[in-house]
C-alpha positions as CSV (number, residue, x, y, z in Angstrom):
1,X,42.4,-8.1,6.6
2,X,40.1,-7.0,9.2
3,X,39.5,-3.8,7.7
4,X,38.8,-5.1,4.5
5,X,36.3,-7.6,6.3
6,X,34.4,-4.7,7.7
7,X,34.3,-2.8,4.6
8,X,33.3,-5.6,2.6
9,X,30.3,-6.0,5.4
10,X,29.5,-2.5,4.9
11,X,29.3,-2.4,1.6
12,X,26.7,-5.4,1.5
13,X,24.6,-3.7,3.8
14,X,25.0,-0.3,2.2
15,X,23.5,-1.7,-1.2
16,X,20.6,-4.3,0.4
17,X,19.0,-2.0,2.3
18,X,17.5,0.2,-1.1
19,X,17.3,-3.1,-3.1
20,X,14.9,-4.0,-0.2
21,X,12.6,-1.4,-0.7
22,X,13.0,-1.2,-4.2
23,X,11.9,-4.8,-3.9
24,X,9.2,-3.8,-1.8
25,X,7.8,-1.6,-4.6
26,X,8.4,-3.8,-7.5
27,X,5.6,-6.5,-5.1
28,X,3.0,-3.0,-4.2
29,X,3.1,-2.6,-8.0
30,X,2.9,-6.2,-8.7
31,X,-0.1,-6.6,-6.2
32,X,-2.0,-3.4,-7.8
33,X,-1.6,-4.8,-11.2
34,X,-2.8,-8.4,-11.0
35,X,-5.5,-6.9,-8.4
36,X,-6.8,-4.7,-11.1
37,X,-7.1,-7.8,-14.0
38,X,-8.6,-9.6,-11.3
39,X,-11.5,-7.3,-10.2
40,X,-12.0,-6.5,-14.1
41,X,-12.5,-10.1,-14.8
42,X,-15.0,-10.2,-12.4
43,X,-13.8,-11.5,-8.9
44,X,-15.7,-10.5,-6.5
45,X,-13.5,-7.7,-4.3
46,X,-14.5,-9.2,-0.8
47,X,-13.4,-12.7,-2.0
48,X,-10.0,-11.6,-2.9
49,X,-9.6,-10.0,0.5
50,X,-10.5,-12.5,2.6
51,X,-8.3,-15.2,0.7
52,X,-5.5,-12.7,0.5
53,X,-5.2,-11.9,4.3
54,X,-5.5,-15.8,5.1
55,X,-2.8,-16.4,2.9
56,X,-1.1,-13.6,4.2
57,X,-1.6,-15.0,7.7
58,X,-0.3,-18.4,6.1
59,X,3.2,-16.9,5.2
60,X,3.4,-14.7,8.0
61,X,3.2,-17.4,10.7
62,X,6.7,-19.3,10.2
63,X,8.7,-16.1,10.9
64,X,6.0,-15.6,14.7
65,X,7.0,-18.6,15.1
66,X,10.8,-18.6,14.7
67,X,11.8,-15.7,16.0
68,X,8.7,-14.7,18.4
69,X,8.5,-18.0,19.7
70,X,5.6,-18.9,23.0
71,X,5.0,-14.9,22.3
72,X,1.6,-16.0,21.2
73,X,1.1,-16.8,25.2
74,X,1.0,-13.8,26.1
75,X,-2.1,-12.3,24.5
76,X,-4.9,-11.3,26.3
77,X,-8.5,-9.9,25.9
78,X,-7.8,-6.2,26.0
79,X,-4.6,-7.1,23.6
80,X,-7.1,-9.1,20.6
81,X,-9.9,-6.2,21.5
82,X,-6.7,-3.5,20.0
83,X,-6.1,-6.2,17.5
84,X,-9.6,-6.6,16.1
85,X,-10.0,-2.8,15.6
86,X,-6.3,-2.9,14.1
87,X,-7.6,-5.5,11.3
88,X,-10.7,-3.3,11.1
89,X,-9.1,0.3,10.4
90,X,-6.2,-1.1,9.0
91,X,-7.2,-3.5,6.3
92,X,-10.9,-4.5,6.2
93,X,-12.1,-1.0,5.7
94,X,-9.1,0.8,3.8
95,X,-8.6,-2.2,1.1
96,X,-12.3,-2.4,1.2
97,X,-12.1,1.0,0.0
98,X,-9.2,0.7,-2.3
99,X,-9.6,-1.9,-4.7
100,X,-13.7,-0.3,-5.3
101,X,-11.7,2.5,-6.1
102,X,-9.4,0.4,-8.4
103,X,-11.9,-1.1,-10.0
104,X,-13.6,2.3,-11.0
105,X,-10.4,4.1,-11.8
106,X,-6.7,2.2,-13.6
107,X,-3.7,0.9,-11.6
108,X,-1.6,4.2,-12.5
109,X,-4.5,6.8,-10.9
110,X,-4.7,4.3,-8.1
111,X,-1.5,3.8,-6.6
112,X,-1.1,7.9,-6.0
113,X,-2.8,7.6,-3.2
114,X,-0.7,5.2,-1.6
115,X,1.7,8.2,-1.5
116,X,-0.5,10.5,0.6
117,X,-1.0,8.3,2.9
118,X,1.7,9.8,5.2
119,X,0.7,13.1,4.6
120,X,-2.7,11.7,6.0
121,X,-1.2,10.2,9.4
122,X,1.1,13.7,9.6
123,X,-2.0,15.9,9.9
124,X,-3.9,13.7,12.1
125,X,-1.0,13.5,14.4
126,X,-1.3,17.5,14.2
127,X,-5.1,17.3,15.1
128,X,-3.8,14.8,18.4
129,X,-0.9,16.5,19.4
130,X,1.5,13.9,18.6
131,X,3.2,15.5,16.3
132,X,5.1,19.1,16.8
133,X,4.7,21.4,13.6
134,X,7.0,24.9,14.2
135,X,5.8,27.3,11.2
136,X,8.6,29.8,11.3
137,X,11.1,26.9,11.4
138,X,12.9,25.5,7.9
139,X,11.4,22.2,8.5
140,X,8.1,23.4,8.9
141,X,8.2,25.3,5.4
142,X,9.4,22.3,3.9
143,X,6.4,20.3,5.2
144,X,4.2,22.7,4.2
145,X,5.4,22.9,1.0
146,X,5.7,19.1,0.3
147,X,2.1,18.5,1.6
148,X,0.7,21.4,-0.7
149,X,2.6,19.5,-3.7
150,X,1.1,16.5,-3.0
151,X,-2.7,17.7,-2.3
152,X,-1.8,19.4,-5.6
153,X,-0.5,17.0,-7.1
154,X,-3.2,14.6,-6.3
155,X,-6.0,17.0,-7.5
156,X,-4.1,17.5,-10.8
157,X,-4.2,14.1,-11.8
158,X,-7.9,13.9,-10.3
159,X,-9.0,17.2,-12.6
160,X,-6.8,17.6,-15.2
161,X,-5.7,14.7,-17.9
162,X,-4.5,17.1,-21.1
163,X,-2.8,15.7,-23.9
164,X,-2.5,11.9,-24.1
165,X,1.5,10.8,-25.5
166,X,1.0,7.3,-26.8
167,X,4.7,6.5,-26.3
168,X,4.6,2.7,-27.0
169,X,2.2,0.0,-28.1
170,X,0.3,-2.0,-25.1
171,X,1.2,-5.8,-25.2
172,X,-1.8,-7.2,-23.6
173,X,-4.4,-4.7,-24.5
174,X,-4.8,-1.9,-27.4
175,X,-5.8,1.7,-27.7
176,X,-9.1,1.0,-29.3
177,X,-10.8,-0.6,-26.1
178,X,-12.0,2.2,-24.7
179,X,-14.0,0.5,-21.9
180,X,-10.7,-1.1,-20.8
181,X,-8.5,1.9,-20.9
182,X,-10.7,4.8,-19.0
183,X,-12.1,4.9,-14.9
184,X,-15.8,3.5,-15.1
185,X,-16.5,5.7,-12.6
186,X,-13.8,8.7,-11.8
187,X,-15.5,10.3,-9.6
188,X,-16.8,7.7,-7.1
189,X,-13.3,6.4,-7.4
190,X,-11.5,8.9,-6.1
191,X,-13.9,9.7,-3.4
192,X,-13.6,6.1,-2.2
193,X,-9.8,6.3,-2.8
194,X,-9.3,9.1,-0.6
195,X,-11.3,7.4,2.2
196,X,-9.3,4.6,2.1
197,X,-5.5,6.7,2.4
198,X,-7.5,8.4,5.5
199,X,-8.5,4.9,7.1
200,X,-5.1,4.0,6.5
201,X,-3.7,7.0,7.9
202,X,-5.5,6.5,11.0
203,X,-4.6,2.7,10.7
204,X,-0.8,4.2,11.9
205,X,-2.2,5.8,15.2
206,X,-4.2,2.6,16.1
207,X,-0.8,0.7,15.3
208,X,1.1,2.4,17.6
209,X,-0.9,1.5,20.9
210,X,-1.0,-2.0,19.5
211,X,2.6,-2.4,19.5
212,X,2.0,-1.3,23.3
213,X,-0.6,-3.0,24.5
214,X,1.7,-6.5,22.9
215,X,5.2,-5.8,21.6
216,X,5.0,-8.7,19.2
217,X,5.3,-7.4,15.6
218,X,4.9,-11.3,13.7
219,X,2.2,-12.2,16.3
220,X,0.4,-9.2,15.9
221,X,0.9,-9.0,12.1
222,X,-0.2,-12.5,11.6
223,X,-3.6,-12.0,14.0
224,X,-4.4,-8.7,12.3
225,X,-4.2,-10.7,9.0
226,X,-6.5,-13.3,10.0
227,X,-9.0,-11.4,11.6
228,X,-9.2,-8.8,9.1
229,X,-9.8,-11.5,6.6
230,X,-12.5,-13.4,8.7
231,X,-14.0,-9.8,8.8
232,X,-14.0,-9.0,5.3
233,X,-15.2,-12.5,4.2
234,X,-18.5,-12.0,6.8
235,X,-19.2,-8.6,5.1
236,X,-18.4,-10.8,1.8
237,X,-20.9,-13.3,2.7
238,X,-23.5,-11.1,3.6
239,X,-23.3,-9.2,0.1
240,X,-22.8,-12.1,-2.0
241,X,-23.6,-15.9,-1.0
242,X,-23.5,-17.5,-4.2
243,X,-20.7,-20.2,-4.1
244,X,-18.9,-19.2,-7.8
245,X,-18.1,-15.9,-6.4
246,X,-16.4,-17.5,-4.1
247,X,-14.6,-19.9,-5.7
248,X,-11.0,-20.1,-7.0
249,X,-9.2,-22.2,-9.5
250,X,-6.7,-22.8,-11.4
251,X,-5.7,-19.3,-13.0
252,X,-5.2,-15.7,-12.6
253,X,-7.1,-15.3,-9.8
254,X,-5.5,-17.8,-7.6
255,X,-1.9,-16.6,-8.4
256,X,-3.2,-12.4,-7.7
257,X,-4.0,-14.1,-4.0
258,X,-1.1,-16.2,-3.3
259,X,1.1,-13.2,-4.6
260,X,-0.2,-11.0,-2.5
261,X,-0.2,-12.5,0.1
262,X,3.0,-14.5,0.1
263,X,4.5,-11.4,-1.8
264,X,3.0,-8.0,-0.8
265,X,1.9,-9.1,2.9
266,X,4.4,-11.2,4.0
267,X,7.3,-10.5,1.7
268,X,6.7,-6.9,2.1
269,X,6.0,-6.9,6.1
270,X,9.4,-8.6,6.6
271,X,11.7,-6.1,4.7
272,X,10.3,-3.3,6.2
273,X,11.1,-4.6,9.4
274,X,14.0,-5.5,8.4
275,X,15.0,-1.8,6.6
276,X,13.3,0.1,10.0
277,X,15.8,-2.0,12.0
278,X,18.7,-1.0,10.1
279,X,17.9,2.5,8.5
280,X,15.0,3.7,11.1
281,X,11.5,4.5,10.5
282,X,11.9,7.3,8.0
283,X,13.8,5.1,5.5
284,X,11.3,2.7,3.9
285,X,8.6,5.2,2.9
286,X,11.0,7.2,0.9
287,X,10.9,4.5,-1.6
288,X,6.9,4.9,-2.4
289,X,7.2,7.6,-4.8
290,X,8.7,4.3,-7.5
291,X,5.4,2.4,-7.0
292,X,3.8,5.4,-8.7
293,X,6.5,5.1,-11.9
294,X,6.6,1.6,-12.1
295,X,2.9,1.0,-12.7
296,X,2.2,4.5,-14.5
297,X,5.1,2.7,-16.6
298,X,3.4,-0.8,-16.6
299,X,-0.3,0.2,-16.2
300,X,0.6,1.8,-20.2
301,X,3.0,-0.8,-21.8
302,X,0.5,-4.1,-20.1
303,X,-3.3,-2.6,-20.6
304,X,-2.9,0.1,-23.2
305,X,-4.0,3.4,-20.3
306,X,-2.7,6.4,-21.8
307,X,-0.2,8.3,-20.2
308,X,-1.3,12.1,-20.2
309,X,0.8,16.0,-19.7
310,X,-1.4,15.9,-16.2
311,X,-0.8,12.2,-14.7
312,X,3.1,13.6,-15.3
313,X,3.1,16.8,-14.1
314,X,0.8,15.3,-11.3
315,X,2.9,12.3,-10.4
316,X,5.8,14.5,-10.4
317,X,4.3,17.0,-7.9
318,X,3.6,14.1,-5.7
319,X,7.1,12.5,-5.6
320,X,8.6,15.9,-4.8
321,X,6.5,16.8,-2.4
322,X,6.7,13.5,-0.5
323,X,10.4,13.6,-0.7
324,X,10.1,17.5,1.1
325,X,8.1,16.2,3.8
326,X,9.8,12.9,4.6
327,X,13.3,14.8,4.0
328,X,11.8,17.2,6.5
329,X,10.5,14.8,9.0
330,X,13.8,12.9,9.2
């Protein structure tokens, strides 16, 4: 009976640890999507931010205060200073960056670079020295490899878009709406996409002298999200003081913040912690790669973008080289 007990337990946990991340995914892809309608309605980006990461800080604060309990007590000035410049590299400048990029480019060309962000953080650990690299090694030819597939990858989708296959019919939108279907602005989206996987990238070296300077990951997650939001709504206010672009109400808008917040922040935050505990730190970004097929997949049957020979062979590149390096890593 007792063995049966165990393998029963096992069994559980072998299965709810991927249908974690692939939950995770499903709410990245999610947050992308209803992002995207958002900013093309006309929400103004910083708006959305700040709101977001208050919500965020919202739904993160019941689990700092369960299981971190009186942790708040020990933060001091040199602690917040870390913390301020976390929420700075880590989400006011990077998601600053990202959803202008969104908003010139689609959801599916997007959400690559979410997948090179680790290939990002690898090389600038190279550039510190926190990170060993042994070129005559196996695992250093495999990390090669996958970063060249990526980089590849990435610049495939960026330069090349050959045939469009119109698989299936859009539901929301149709193929003859050209000014819904293709980037406003490609090339200004990328470029600000790529400096927002390289804030992020250095977001991870910031994060790890946080965790030092205060051990506290709900504490510190919850803080990060509401200074980050106080700093992007200051930049906001600056830019844009008019009270309608500030204001929410009943419809899309409001649920793309409370689902990303509740959902993609705090939904997403407590998985992974969850996942890391169990499967280690390697485990959860393995899982990226299905962000990129589920909203290729619903960026084409939702809003009509065409899926094309070179966002395939592209997006395929990328999945298999992140798979090399993280394979190679662990």
């Amino acid at each position: 009976m007792d063995i049966d007990g165990a393998g029963t337990k096992a069994a559980a946990a072998g299965w709810k640890a991927p249908a974690s991340m692939v939950l995770v995914q499903l709410f990245i892809t999610g947050m992308i999507m209803l992002s995207k309608v958002s900013i093309g309605g006309g929400m103004f980006i910083f708006a959305l931010l700040a709101y977001r990461s208050l919500f965020g800080a919202v739904f993160i604060l019941p689990f700092a205060l369960i299981f971190e309990r009186g942790k708040w007590r020990d933060m001091d000035w040199r602690a917040f200073g870390w913390i301020f410049f976390n929420a700075f590299i880590g989400y006011a400048v990077p998601m600053s960056l990202y959803f202008y990029g969104l908003k010139d480019t689609t959801a599916s060309y997007a959400v690559i670079f979410i997948n090179i962000i680790p290939l990002f953080a690898f090389i600038l650990s190279l550039m510190f020295r926190l990170e060993t690299f042994e070129i005559g090694s196996i695992v250093g030819v495999l990390k090669i490899v996958g970063v060249l597939l990526s980089v590849g990858g990435t610049m495939l989708v960026s330069l090349y878009k050959g045939k469009s296959l119109h698989l299936w019919n859009s539901i929301l939108q149709h193929q003859n709406e050209p000014a819904t279907k293709t980037a406003t602005n490609q090339l200004r989206g990328t470029i600000l996409l790529v400096a927002s996987s390289f804030a992020y990238a250095c977001w991870y070296l910031v994060q790890s002298k946080v965790l030092k300077v205060y051990p506290y990951k709900y504490w510190s997650s919850m803080i990060t999200c509401l200074v980050g939001g106080f700093q992007v709504a200051f930049v906001g206010i600056i830019l844009r003081r008019h009270k309608s672009a500030w204001k929410l109400g009943w419809d899309l808008n409001l649920v793309t913040v409370v689902y990303s917040g509740a959902l993609a922040t705090a939904g997403k935050y407590s998985l992974n912690s969850w996942v890391v505990a169990k499967r280690g730190p390697a485990y959860p970004p393995m899982f990226n790669p299905l962000s990129v097929v589920f909203t290729v997949v619903l960026d084409s049957v939702l809003m009509g973008d065409d899926v094309t020979v070179g966002s395939i062979i592209g997006t395929a590149m990328v999945i298999v080289g992140l798979y090399l390096f993280l394979w190679a890593k662990a």
